[in-house]
N, C-alpha and C positions, 0 to 999 in steps of 0.2 A: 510373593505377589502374583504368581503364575493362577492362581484360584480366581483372580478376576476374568482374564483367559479363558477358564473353564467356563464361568458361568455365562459370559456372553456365546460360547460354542454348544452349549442346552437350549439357551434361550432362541440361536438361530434354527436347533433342531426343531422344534417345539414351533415355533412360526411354519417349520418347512414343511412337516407333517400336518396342521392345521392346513395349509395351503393347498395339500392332495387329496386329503378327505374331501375337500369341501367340492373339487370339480364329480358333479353327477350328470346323468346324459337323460335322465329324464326331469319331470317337472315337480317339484315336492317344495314344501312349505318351510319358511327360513323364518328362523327367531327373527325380534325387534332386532332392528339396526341402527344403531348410535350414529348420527353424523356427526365428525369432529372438523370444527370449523379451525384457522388458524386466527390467534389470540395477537391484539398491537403488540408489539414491542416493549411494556412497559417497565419491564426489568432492567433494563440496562441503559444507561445514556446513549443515544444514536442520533445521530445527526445526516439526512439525504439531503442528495440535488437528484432531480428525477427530470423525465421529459423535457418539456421545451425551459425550463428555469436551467435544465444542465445545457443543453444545447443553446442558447441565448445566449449564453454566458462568453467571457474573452476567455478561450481556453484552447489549448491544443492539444492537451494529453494530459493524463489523470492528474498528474502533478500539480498540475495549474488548477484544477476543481480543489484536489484537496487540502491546499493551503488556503481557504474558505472557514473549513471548519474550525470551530473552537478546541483551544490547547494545543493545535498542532501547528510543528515547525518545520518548514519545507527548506532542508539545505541542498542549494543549486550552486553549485560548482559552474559556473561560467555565463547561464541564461541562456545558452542556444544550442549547442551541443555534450554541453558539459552533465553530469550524471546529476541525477536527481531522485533525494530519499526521502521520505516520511519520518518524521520522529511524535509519537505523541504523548501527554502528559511527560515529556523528558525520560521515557522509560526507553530510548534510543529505537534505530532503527532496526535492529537486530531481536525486536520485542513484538514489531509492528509482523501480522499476517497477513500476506494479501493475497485473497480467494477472488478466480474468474470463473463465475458460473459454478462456483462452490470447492473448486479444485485449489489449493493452495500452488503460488507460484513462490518456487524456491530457486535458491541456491545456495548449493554444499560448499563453494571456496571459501565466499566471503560472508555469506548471508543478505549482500546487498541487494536489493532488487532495485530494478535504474526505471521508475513510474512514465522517465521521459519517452518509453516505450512502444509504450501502450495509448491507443488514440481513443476519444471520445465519440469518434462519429459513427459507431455500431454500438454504444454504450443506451441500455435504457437507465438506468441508475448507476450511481456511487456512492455509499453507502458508508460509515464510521460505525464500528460499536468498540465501546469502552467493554471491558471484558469480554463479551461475544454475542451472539444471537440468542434469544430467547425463545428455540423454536424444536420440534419435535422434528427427529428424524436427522441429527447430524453427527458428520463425522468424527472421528476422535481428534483428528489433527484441529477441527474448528477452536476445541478448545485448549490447544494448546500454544495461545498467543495473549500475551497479556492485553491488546489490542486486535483488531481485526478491520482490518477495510474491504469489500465486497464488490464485486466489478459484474453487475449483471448484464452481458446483451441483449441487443433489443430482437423479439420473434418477431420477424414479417410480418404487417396484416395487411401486404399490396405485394400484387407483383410490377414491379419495377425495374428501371434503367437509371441512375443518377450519373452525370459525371461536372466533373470539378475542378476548375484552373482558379489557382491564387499567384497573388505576387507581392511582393513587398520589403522593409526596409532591410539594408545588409546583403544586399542579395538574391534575397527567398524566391524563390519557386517549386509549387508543389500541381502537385497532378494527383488527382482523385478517383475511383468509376467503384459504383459502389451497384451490383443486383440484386434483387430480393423473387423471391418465389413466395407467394403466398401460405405463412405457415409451415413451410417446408426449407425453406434454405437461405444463405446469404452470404454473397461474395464481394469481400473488400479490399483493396486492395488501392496503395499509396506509393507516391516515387515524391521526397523532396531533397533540396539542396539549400545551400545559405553560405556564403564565404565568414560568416560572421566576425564581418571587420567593424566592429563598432566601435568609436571614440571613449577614450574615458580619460578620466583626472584624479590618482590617486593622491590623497593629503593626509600627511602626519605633523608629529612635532619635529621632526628630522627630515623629513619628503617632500617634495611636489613632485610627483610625476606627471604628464600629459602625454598619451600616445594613442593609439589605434590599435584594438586588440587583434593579435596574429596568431597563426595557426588556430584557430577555433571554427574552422571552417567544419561542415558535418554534410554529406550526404546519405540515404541510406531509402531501403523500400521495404513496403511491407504489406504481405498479403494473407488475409482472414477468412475461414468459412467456417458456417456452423448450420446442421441440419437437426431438422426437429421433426419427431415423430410418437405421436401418443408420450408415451412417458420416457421415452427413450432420445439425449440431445448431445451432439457430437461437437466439437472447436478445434480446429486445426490453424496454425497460426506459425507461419516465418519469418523472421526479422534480419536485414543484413545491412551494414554502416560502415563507413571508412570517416573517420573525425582525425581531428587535431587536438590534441593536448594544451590548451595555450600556458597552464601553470600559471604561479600566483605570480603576481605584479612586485615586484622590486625597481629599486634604481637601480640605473643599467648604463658601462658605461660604453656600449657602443651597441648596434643589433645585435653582434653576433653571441651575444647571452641570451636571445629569445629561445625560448622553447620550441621544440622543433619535431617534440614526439608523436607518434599516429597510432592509431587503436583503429583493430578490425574486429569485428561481431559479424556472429552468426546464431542466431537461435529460432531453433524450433520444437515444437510442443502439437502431442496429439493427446487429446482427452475426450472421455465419453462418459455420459451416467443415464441410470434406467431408474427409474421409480415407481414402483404400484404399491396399490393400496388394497386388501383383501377385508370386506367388515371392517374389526377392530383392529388391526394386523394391516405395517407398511412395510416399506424394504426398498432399501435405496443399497446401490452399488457404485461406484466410480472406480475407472481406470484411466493411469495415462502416461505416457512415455515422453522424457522430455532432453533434448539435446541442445548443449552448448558449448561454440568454440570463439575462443578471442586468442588473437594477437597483442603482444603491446612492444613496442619498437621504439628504440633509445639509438641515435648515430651519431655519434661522434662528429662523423664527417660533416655534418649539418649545425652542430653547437658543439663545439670547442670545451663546454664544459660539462658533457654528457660522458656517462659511462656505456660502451657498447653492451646493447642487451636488445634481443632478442624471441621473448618467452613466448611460446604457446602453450592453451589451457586448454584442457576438453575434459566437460562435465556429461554423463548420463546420468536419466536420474527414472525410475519406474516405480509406481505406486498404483497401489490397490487397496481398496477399503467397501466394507460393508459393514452398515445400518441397518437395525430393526428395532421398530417400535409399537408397542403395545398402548392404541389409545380407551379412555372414555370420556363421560362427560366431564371428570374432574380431575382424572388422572392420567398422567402418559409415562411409560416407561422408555427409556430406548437402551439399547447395547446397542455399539460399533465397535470393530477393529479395524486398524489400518497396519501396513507395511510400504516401508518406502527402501530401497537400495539404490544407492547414489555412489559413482566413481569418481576419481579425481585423477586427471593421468597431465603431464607435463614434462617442459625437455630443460625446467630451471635444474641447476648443479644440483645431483645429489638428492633431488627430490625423489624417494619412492615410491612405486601404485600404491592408492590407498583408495579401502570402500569400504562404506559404511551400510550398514543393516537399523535400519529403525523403526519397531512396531511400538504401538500407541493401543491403547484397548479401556472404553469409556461405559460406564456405568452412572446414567442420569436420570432424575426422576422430576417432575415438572406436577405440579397439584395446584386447583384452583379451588377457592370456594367464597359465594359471595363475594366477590370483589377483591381478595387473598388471593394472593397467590405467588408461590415458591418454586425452585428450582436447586435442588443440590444434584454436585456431579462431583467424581472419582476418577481420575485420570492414572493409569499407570503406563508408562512410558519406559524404554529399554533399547539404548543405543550402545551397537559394540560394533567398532573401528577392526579395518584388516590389512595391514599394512606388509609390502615383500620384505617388509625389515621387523618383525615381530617383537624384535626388544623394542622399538620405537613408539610401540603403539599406546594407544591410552587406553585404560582401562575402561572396561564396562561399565556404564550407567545404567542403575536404574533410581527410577525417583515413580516416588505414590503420590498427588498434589488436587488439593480438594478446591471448590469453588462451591458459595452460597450467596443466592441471590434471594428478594425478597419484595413485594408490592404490594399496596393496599392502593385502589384505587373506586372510585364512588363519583358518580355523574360526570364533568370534565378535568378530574384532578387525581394525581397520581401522584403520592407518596411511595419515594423505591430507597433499596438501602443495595450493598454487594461487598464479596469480600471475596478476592481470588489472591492465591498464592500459586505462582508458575514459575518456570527458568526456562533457559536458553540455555543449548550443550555449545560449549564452543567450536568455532565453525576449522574446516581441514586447516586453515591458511593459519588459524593462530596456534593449532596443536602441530603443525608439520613443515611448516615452510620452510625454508632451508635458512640457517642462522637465525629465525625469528621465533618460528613453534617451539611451544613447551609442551609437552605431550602430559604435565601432573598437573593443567589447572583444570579448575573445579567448576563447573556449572554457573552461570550467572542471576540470583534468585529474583524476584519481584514479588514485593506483598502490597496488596490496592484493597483501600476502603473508600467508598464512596456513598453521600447520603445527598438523595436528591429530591425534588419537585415538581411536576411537572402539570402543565395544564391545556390542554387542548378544545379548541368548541369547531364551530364549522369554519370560522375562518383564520383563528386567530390560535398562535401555538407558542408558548412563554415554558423555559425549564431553565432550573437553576442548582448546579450540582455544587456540593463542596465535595474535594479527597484530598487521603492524604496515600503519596505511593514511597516506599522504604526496598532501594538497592541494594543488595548485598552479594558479595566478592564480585565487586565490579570486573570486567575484563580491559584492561590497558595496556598499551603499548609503553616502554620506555626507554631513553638510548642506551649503550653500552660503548665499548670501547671508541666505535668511529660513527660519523654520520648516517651510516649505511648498513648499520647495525643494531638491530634493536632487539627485545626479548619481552612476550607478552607473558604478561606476572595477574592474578588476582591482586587484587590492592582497590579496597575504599570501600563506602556505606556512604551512601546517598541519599539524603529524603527531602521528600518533595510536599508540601503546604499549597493547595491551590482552590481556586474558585469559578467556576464557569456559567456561563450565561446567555443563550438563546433565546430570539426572538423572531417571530415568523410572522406575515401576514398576506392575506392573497385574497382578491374577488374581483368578481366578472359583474359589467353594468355592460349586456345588449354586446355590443362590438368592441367596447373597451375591458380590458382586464391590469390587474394591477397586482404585483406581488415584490415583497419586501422579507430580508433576513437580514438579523443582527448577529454578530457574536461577540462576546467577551471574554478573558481568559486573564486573569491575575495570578501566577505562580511564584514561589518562591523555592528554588532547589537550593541545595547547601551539600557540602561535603564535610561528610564527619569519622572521615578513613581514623584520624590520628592525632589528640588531643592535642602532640606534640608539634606537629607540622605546622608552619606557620599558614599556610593555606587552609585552616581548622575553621569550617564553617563560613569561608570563603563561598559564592556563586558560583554554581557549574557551568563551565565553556558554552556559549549559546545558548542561553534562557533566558529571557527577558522577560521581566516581571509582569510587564502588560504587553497586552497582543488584541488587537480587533478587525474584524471585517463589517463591512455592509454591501447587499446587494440589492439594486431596485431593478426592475424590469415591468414597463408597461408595452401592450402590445394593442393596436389599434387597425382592425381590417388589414391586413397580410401587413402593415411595420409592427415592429417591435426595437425599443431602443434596451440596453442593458446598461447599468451605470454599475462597477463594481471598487470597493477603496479598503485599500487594505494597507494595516499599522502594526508595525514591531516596534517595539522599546529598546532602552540603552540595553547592549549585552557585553559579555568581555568573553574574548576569544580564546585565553589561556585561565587555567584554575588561580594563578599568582594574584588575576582582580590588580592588575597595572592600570594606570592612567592611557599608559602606550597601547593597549592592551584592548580600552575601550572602544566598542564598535558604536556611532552612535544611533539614533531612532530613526525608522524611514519610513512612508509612506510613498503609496502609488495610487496611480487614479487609472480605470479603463473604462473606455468605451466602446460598444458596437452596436452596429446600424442594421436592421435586416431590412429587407422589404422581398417579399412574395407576389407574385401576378403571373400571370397567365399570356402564354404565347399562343394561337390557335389551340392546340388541345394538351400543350407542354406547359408543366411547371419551371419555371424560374427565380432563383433565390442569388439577390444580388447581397455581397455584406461590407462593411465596408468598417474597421475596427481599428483602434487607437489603442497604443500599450503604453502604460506610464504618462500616462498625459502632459503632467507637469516636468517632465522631467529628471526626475526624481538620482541625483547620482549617490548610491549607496551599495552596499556588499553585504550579503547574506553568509559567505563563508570570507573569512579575512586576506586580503589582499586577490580576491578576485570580482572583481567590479563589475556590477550588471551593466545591463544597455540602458542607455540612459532611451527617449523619444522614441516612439518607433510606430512604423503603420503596416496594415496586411490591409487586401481587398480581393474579396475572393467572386466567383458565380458559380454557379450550381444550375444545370438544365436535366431537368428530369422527363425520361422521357415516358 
């Protein structure tokens, strides 16, 4: 498969060459020039929140945006400090891409990436696509996620001063000051805290519990710049936290079984990309270097029923990748390669260095005609593991993995169809951990067909997709001799039946404006590991069959109110499909308040926002219980 390689390294000569001939120092007469515009989206299912609809909205971090969108399931681990991952169509989080400013944010331990991270207040969009983008000029790694979410920042068009004090329920205090340079740069930068002591009431057929949730307390600060220049834009970003662990909720029969555990983070990331355009001939590069270190701390001394543990992690992770594409009016070609080297160094027993080498090398072709239009691409991929213990290591991957997409689209209506077949290499922690890795499993596959609808006019935007998506050698954990011992094994085939549904509306009358989204999501996953198993076509852990959101947002002469309500259905927490087991359906109401005016020659944005209105007491992951009522009130003086 090294011949794919080859030809995207002619294809880049062959651009480089066109690209020196063509600089002359005098003045001479240049063929027609093709200008290639960028085509909708109409390939792929995608779902935004953009501008003031994202920013309006009750949200604090991408997590909170995008548990909006249809099919996806947002598992939160505690509601305030606790970690937060994306899952979509139930092809797990380990499936899901998430690209900032085009750069994929990874991580080689676990694969988890924690969305509660990352703030929305330098975000110009956030973005869903169901298989990936339909666009010329992108990297290899774009397409290698069976999903993709897209985090773009917003370019300056003011030079500015903001700063920003909030407060609110549990604690909360946050501190904001955000600059902008016109076009040129933007420095962001956050400090919050929250003792996150919220009330809750856990109930079963066996339980009542009523307590106050402990140790979920979270401080942490975070500061952002990103510079832009012609084609050339830069992101630099630090993140560092000290939380509490609070663990899931059981009977308890005195305090001293609370959880008592604390987790430190530190991460940071530098990225940059250049992109020109030559005639028919583009060229996109990206580079970026990215470091992270955590803590996680278990004392005895503190709970009685902890094991002392102490682990530090530290990830590097460096990548580099180049794009070029050859456009016209009906054609685009593109080649890209990428390479990423990522370490994994730690002081658990017995664990070994281990670092991995992973290039990616893409072959795609994008053709329109009358209102047709396709998209096939050729991904080949090759990751080999390097471990100080050489018998341990897992063998070389490589895998070749095709993707076809397809559109007919005629006045405001868009017929699309797609069909990707991609995996997932298993991440360091489940091939190496100490007593848990198995160094001989096998890639995790995914096949997705989707046939959709779409229709769009000036105000009004209706799409209605059916898929069907098919797991194969799932990766799981399962126990072994003691509690504290477990071994991840391939085991099961997964398919998923599902139906999704979009609806959008938005317009402006003089000083009022008015904008509305629906979603809907009917899924049915099943597990079909083992004819014999009695869990044979059983429901898989967290999928609930229906799921919906609604967002309204009207805005009138600097207010704006945002009303947002969102719905999960029955789900069960283990594959067994127990009564005990059963989580049931919950529903949340939010609201917030803006209002903008003018101080002498300062802007002022006072907000004043409502979370869970009703109260709502329910759990997203099993026996950890959100916050039930809560309120934030924030100002913002711009100066």
């Amino acid at each position: 498969m090294r011949i794919i390689q080859y030809i995207i390294l002619l294809f880049f000569i062959a651009i480089s060459t066109h690209a020196q001939t063509s600089r002359l120092d005098s003045v001479h007469t240049i063929r027609d020039v093709a200008v290639v515009g960028v085509r909708p989206h109409y390939l792929t299912p995608s779902q935004t929140l953009s501008g003031a609809a994202l920013q309006n909205l009750s949200t604090t971090s991408v997590a909170d945006a995008l548990k909006y969108f249809s099919g996806v399931q947002i598992k939160d681990y505690g509601g305030l400090g606790g970690l937060k991952t994306v899952n979509v169509r139930s092809l797990g989080s380990q499936h899901v891409g998430i690209y900032l400013d085009g750069i994929r944010i990874t991580n080689a331990q676990n694969g988890q990436i924690d969305l509660g991270r990352y703030s929305l207040s330098n975000m110009e969009s956030v973005a869903l696509y169901n298989a990936n983008r339909n666009e010329r000029l992108q990297s290899a790694s774009e397409y290698a996620s069976a999903a993709t979410v897209y985090l773009q920042t917003r370019r300056p068009d003011s030079t500015a001063l903001a700063v920003e004090y909030g407060t609110g329920s549990f604690g909360l205090q946050k501190l904001k000051a955000y600059f902008s340079f016109r076009n040129i740069l933007f420095v962001d930068a956050e400090y919050q805290r929250t003792d996150g002591g919220y009330p809750f009431r856990f109930q079963s057929a066996s339980e009542d519990t009523v307590g106050k949730r402990r140790n979920s307390d979270i401080s942490f600060y975070r500061l952002e710049a990103a510079g832009f220049y012609k084609g050339f834009t830069t992101h630099a970003y630090f993140y560092s936290s000290e939380r509490g662990l609070p663990g899931p909720v059981v009977r308890r029969l005195s305090d001293q079984w609370d959880s008592t555990d604390r987790q430190w983070d530190r991460n940071f990331f530098l990225q940059a990309t250049y992109r020109h355009t030559w005639d028919r001939f583009a060229l996109k590069t990206n580079l970026k270097y990215a470091y992270d270190w955590l803590r996680y701390l278990q004392d005895p001394s503190t709970n009685a029923a902890a094991m002392h543990c102490d682990n530090h992690y530290r990830q590097q992770d460096l990548y580099a990748s180049v794009a070029a594409a050859w456009n016209t009016s009906w054609l685009s070609l593109t080649a890209s390669t990428d390479l990423r080297w990522s370490d994994l160094t730690t002081n658990v027993y017995r664990s070994a260095y281990v670092y991995r080498l992973d290039s990616k090398s893409l072959l795609s072709a994008i053709a329109s005609y009358r209102g047709f239009e396709g998209n096939i691409a050729l991904l080949y991929t090759h990751i080999g593991d390097h471990s100080a213990r050489t018998a341990q290591s897992a063998a070389a991957l490589s895998r070749l993995t095709p993707m076809f997409l397809a559109s007919w689209h005629r006045h405001a209506f868009t017929v699309r169809a797609f069909h990707k077949r991609i995996f997932r290499a298993p991440t360091l922690n489940d091939l190496y951990y100490t007593l848990v890795g198995n160094a001989q499993l096998r890639p995790e596959y995914t096949s997705q067909f989707d046939l959709g609808v779409d229709y769009k006019d000036r105000h009004l935007h209706l799409a209605l997709d059916a898929y069907y998506n098919r797991i194969e050698d799932k990766i799981v954990a399962i126990p072994m001799k003691s509690q504290f011992r477990w071994s991840m094994v391939n085991f099961g085939l997964v398919k998923s039946l599902g139906l999704s549904a979009t609806a959008g509306y938005d317009r402006t009358w003089g000083k009022f404006s008015a904008s509305a989204s629906a979603n809907y999501t009917c899924q049915r996953d099943r597990d079909y590991s083992s004819p014999h198993d009695p869990e044979y076509r059983n429901t898989i852990p967290y999928s609930p069959l229906h799921s919906a959101s609604l967002i309204v947002d009207l805005a009138y002469d600097g207010w704006s109110l945002c009303t947002s309500w969102l719905y999960t259905g029955d789900r069960f927490a283990l594959i067994s499909n127990n009564r005990d087991d059963l989580l049931g359906a919950w529903q949340t109401v939010d609201l917030k308040l803006n209002k903008r005016f003018r101080i002498r020659r300062h802007s002022v944005q006072a907000t004043i926002e409502c979370n869970n209105l009703c109260d709502s007491r329910h759990e997203v992951v099993k026996r950890y219980p959100m916050p039930g009522r809560n309120w934030k009130a924030t100002l913002q003086w711009q100066f």
